[in-house]
DOZA-680258 format. One line per 8 residues: number of its first residue (from 1); their letters; for each residue x, y, z of N, C-alpha, C, CB. Coordinates in steps of 0.001 Angstrom, whole numbers, plus 500000, padded with zeros to 6 digits. Glycine has a CB too. Layout:
<rs>
NUM> a> X Y Z X Y Z X Y Z X Y Z; ...
</rs>
This chain:
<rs>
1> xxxxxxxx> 800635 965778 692204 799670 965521 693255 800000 964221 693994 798257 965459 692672; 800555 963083 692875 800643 962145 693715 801956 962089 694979 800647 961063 692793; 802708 963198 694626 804170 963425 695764 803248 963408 696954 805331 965189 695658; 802763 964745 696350 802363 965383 697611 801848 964551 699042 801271 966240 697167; 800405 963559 698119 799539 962269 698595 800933 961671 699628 798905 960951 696956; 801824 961097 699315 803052 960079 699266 803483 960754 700220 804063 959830 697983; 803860 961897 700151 804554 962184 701627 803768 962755 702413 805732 963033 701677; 802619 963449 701913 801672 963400 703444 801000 961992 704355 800267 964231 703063
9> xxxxxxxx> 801160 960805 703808 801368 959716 704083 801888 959175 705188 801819 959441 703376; 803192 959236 704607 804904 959224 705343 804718 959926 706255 806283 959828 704569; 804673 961126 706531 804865 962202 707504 803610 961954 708727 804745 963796 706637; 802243 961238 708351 801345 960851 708841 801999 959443 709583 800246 960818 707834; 802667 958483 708997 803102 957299 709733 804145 957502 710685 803529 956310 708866; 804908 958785 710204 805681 959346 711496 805893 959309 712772 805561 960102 711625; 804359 960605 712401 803548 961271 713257 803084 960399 714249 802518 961884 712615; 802441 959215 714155 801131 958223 714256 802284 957481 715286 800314 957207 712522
17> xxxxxxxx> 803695 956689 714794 804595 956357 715569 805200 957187 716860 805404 956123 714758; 804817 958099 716342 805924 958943 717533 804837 958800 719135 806252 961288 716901; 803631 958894 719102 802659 958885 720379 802385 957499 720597 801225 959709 720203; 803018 956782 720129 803083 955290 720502 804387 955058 721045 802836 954305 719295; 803650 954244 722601 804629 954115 723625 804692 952998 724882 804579 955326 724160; 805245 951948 725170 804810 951120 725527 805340 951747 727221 805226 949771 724717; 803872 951626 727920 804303 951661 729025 804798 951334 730350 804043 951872 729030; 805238 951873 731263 805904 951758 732292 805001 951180 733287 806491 952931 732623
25> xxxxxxxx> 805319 950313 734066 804546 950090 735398 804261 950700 736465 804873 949374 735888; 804703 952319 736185 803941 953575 737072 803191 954046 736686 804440 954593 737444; 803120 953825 734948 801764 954479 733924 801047 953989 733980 801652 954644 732653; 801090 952509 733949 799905 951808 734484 799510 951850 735246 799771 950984 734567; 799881 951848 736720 799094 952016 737485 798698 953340 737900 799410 951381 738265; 799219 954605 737289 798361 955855 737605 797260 956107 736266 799490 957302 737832; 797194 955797 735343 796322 955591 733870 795685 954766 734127 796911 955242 732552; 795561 953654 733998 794519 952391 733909 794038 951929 735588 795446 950878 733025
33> xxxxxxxx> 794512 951867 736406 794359 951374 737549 793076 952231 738603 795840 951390 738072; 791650 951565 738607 791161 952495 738920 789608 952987 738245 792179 953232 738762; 789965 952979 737039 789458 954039 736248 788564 952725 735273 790862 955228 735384; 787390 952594 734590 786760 951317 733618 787453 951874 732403 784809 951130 733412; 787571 951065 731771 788227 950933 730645 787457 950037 729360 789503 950346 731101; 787110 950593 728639 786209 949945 727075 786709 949602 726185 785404 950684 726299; 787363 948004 725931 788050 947241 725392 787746 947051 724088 788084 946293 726002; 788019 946494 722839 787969 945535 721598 788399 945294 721302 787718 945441 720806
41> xxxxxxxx> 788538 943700 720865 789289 943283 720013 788429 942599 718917 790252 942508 720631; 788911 941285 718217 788543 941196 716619 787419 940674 716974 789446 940305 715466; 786848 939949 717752 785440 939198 718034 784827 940050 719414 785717 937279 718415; 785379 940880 720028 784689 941287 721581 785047 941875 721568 784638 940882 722792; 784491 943006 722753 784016 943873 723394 783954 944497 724546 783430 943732 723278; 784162 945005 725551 783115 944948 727007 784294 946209 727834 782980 942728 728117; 784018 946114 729013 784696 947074 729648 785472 946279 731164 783519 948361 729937; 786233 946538 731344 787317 945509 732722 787437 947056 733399 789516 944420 732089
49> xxxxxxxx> 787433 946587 735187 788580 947713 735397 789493 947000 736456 787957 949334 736020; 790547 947464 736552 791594 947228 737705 791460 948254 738873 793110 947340 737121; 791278 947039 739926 790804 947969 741033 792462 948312 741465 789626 947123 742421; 792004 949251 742873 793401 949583 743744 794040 948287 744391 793065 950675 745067; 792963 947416 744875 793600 946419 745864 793845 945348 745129 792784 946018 747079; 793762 945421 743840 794912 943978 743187 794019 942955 742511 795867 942918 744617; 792270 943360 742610 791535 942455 741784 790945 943543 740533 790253 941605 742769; 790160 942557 739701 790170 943150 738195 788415 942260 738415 791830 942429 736619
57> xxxxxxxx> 787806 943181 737496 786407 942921 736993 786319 942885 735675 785470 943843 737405; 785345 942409 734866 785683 942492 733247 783921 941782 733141 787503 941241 732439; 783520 942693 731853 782321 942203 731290 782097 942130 730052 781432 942756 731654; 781852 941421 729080 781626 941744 727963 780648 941698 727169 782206 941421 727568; 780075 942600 726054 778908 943098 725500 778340 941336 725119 779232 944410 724027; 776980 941506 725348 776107 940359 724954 776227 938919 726154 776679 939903 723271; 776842 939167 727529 776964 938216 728188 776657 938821 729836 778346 937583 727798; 775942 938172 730114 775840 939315 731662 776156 938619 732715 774283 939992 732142
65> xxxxxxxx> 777239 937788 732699 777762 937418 733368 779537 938637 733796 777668 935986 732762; 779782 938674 734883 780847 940021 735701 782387 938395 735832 779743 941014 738312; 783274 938958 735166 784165 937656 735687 785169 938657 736368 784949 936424 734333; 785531 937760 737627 786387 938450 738346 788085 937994 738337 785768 938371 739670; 788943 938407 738422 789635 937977 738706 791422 938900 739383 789383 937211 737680; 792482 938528 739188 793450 939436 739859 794153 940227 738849 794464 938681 740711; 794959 941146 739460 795794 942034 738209 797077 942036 738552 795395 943639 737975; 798021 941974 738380 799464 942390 738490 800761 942853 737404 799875 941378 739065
73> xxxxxxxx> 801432 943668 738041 802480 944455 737096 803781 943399 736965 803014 946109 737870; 804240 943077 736020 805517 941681 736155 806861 942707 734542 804284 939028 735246; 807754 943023 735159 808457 943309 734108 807681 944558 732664 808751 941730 733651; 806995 945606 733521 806540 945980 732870 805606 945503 731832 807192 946371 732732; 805036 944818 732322 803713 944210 731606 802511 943756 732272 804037 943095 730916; 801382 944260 732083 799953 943892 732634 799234 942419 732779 799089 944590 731797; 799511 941743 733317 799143 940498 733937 797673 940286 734438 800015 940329 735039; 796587 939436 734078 795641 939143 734236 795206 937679 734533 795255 939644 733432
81> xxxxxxxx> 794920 937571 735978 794482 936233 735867 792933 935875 736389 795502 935432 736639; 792458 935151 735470 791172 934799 735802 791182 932831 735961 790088 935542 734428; 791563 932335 734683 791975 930922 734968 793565 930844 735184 791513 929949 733723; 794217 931472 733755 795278 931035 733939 796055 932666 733528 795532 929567 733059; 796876 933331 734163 797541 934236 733821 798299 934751 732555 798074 934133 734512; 797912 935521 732144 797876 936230 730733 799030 937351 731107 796154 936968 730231; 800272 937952 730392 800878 938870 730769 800752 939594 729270 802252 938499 731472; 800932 941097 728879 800443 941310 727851 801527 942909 727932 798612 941192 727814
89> xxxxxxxx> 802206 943572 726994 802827 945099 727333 801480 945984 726668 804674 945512 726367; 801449 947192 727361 800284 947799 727133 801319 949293 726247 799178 948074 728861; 800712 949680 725247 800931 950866 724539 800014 951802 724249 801367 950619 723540; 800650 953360 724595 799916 954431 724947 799956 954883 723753 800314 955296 726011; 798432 955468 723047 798168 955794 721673 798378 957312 721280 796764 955387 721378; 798003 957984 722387 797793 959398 723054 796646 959434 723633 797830 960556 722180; 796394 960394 724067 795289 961337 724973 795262 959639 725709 793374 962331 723980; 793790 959646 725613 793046 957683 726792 793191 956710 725805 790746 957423 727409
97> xxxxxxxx> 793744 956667 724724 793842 955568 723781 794611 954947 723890 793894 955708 722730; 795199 953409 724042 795732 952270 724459 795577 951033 723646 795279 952078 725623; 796953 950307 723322 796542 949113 722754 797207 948097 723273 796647 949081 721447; 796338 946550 723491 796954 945560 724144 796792 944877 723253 796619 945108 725335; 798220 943836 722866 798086 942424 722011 797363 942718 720405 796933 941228 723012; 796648 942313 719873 795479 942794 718796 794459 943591 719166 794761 941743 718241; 794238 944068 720299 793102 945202 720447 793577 946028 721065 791862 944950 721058; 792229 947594 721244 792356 948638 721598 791462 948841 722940 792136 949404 720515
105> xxxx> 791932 949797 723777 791091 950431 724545 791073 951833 724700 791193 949967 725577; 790098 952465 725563 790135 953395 726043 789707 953817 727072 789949 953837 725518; 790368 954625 728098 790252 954819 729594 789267 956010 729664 791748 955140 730376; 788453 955570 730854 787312 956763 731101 787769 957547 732034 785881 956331 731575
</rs>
């Protein structure tokens, strides 16, 4: 029993690798660009979206304050600036599932 456990495991971490995919700066902007998106990471929460014309909105749970700021694509990686510019590679989980840096999202 315990094989069995052991390589259905294995074959699960495979699996789990293979739909993980870091994407392109055309995926991004036809996937995420557009569309709100419901973020977490280890302390937060909230939902951002990237508009068409190059600015970004972002809110997060328990603060009702809207921070605005810009978005851009640099070397295949998602760039965010609100104070100071953040560049980050975004990876596709499958179906709307996405992960940036230590957290996850998912596209509506």
């Amino acid at each position: 029993m315990k094989a069995i456990t052991v390589s259905g495991l294995i074959l699960l971490a495979f699996a789990s690798a293979a739909y993980a995919a870091t994407m392109t700066a055309e995926q991004m902007k036809s996937e995420l660009v557009g569309h709100p998106i419901h973020w977490k990471s280890k302390t937060q929460s909230g939902v951002t979206t990237y508009k068409p014309d190059g600015t970004i909105e972002a809110t997060v749970e328990g603060d009702k304050t809207t921070y605005k700021g810009t978005w851009s694509i640099k070397d295949n990686k998602m760039c965010e600036k609100f104070d100071k510019e953040k560049c980050a590679t975004i990876t596709s989980l499958g179906g709307k599932k996405y992960s940036k840096g230590a957290g996850t999202f998912t596209v509506e």
